[in-house]
C-alpha positions in Angstrom: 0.0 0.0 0.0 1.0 3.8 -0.7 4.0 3.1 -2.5 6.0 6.4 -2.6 4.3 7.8 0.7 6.7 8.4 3.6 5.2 8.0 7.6 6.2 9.7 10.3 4.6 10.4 13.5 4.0 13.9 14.7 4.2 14.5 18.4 0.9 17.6 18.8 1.4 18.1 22.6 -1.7 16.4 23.6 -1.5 13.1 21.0 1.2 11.2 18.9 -0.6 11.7 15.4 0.8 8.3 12.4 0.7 10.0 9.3 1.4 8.8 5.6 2.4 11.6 3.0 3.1 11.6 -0.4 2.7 13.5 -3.7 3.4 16.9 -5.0 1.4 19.8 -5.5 -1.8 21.5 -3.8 -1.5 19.9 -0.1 -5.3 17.7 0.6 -5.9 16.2 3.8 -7.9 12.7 3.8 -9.5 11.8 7.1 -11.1 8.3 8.0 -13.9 7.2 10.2 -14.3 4.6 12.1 -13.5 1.5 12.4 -11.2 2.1 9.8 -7.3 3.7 9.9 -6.0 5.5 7.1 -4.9 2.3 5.3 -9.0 3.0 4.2 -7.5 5.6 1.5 -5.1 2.8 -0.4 -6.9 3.0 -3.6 -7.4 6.6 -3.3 -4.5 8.5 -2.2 -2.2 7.5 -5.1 -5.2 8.0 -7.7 -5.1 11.8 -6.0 -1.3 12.1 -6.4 -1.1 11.2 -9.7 -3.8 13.9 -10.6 -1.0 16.6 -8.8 -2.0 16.4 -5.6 0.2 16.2 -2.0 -1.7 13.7 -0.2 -1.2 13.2 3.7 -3.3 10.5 5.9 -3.3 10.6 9.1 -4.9 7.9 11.7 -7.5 10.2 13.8 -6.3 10.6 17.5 -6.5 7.1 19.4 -7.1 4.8 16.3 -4.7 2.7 14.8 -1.3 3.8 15.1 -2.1 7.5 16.4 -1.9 7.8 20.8 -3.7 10.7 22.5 -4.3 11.1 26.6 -6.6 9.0 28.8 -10.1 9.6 28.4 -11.4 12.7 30.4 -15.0 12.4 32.7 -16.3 15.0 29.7 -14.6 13.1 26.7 -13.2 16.4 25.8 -9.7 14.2 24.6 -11.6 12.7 22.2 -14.0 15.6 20.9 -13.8 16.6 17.3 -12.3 19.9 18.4 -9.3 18.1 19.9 -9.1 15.7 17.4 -9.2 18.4 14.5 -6.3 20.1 16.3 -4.0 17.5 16.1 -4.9 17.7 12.4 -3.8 21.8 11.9 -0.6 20.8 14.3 0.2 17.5 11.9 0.1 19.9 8.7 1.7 22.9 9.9 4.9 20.2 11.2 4.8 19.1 6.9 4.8 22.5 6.2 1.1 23.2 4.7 -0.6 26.3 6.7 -3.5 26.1 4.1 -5.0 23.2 3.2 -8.1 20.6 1.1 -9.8 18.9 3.6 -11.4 15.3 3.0 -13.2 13.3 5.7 -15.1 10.4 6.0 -18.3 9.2 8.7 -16.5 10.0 11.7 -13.6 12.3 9.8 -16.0 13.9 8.3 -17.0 14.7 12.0 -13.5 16.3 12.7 -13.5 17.9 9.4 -16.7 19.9 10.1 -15.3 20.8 13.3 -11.7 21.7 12.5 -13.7 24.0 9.5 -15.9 26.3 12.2 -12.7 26.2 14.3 -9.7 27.4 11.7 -11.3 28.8 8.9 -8.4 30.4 7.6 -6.5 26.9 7.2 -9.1 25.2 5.2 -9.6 26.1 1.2 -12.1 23.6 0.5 -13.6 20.3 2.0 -15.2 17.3 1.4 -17.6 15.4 4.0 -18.7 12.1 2.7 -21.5 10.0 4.6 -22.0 12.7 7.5 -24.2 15.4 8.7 -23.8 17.5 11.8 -24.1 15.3 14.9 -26.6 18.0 16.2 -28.7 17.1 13.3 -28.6 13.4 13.3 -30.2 13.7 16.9 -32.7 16.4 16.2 -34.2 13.9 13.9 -34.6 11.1 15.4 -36.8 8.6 14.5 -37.4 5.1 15.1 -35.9 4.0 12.2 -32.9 6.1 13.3 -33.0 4.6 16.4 -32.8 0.5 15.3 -29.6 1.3 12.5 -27.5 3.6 14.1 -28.1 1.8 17.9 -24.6 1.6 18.3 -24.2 5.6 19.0 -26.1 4.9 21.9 -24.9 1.5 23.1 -20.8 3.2 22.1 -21.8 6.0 25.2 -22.8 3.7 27.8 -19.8 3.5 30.6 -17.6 0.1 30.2 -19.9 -2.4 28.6 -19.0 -1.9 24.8 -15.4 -2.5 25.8 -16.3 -5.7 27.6 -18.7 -6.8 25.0 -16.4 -5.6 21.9 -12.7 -6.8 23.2 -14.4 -10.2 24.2 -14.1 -11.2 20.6 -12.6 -8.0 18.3 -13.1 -10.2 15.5 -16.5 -10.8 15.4 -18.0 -7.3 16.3 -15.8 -5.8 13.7 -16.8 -7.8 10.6 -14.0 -6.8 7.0 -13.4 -8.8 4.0 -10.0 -8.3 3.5 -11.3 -9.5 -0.6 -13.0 -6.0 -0.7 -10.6 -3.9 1.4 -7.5 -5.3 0.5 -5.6 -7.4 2.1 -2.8 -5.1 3.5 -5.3 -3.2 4.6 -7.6 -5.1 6.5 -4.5 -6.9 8.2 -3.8 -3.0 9.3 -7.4 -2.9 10.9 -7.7 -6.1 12.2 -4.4 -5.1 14.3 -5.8 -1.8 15.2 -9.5 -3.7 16.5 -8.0 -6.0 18.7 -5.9 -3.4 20.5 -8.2 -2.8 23.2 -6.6 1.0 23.8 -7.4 1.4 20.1 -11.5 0.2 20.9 -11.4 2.6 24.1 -10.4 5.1 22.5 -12.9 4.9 19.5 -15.6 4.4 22.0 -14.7 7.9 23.7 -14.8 9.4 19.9 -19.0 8.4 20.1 -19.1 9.6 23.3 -17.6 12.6 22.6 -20.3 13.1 19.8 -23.4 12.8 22.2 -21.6 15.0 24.6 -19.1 17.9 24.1 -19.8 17.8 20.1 -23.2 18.2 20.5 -22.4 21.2 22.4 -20.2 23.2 20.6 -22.3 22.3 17.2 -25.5 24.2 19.5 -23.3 26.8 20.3 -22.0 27.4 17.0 -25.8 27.2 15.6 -26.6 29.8 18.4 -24.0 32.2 17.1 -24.4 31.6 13.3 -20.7 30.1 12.8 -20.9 28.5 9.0 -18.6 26.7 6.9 -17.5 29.6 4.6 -15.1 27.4 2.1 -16.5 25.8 -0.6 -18.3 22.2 0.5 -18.6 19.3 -1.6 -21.0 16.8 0.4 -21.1 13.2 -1.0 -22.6 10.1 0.3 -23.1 6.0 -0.5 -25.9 5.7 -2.0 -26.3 1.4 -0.9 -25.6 3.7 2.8 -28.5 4.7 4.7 -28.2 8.4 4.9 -30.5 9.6 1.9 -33.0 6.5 3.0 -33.0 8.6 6.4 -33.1 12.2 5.5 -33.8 12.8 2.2 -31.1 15.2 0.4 -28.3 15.5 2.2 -27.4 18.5 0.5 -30.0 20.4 1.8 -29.8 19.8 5.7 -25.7 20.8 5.0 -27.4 24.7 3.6 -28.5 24.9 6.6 -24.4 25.0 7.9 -22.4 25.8 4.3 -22.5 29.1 2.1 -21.5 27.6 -1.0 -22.6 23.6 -0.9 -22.9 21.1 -3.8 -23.1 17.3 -3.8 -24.4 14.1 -5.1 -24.9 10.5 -4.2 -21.5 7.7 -5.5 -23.1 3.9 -6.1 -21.3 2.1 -3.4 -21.6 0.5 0.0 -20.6 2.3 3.1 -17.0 2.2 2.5 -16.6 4.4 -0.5 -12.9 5.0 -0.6 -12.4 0.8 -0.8 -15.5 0.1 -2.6 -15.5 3.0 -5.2 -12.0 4.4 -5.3 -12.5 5.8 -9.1 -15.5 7.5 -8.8 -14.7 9.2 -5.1 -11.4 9.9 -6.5 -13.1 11.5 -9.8 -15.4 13.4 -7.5 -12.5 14.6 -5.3 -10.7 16.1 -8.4 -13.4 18.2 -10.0 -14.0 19.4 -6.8 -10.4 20.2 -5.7 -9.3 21.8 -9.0 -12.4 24.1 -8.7 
């Protein structure tokens, strides 16, 4: 996997970020969600660098390779806010004050966030199978409620990590046939690390908590993403099926929005590398 990408690991203060990096040209960020690492961008990344891009993956604060503190009583380690800091901090140390800005489910999350946050860093970004967490639970719905049950069972205190790290392997299901081999070995490592499931745990209960606060209080203050926004979602996924248009609930948050729906299952970037990667371009040339 990323064949001519360097790692390093860039020490934030707070968190030890594990970053890939590779390319040259206009610097784009590519963050992942969960359960995934940034092994999830192998199909894309080098697709992105040979279209003149610098590329630079980084595994989110406490998954895979990437360390940050002990969870705090208010999950505040492991909010978005946090998390999108590390991000600024791990470009600034590559040398890229302004940046393209790519996330995923949960990166999408942090992208959102490190957007209303530092403004001036971010040209454009990308948030693929996401909407505000605010959102999500203003609309709740029974439906809502019986597919996305894990937000809720992730925040209870203790009892995901018992149930998940009694057997890693069955809770978090990958077909190394669709991911890629290298790359589901990288995740299988990373699931069975049971710092690794903590920590991803705290990311969900961040998003229920402290998140869900600072998205109110940016909606109380009228804080928008001013940069372009390209929203995209999965379209076998279940977040049209859920809310309609995407697109439209993101106005509500964005200035200058656009987006459309990529045929594939929830993992875009190993299921639909060409098209996301096609998507990515237009949109990143401008």
């Amino acid at each position: 996997m990323f064949e001519g990408f360097r790692t390093r690991y860039v020490e934030t203060g707070e968190a030890s970020v594990f970053v890939r990096y590779g390319g040259d040209g206009p610097p784009v960020v590519l963050l992942h969600g969960h359960p995934r690492t940034s092994a999830t961008w192998h199909r894309v990344a080098p697709l992105l660098v040979d279209r003149g891009f610098t590329v630079v993956c980084p595994d989110l604060r406490g998954y895979g390779r990437s360390r940050g503190p002990a969870p705090a009583p208010d999950h505040s380690a492991h909010s978005k806010r946090a998390v999108a800091a590390d991000v600024v901090a791990v470009m600034r140390a590559l040398g890229h004050e302004r940046f393209a800005l790519v996330g995923h489910d949960r990166g999408a999350a942090v992208a959102f966030r490190l957007v209303l946050d530092h403004p001036g860093a971010v040209e454009r970004v990308a948030l693929i199978d996401g909407l505000p967490v605010s959102e999500h639970l203003a609309r709740i719905t029974p439906e809502f409620a019986t597919q996305w049950w894990h937000w809720f069972f992730f925040a209870q205190p203790d009892t995901p990590e018992r149930v998940i790290n009694a057997d890693p392997d069955a809770w978090y299901r990958g077909d190394p046939r669709v991911m890629g081999q290298e790359n589901h070995d990288e995740f299988r490592e990373a699931t069975r690390d049971p710092e690794v499931v903590r920590a991803m745990l705290e990311d969900y209960r961040a998003g229920l908590t402290v998140d869900r606060r600072h998205e109110e209080e940016d909606r109380a203050a009228g804080t928008r993403v001013r940069c372009p926004a390209l929203i995209l979602w999965s379209l076998r996924d279940d977040l049209e099926q859920l809310y309609g248009d995407p697109v439209r609930i993101w106005r509500d948050w964005a200035t200058d929005v656009r987006g459309h729906g990529i045929d594939s299952g929830h993992h875009v970037a190993e299921e639909a590398p060409q098209d996301l990667a096609a998507a990515l371009t237009d949109f990143l040339a401008g």
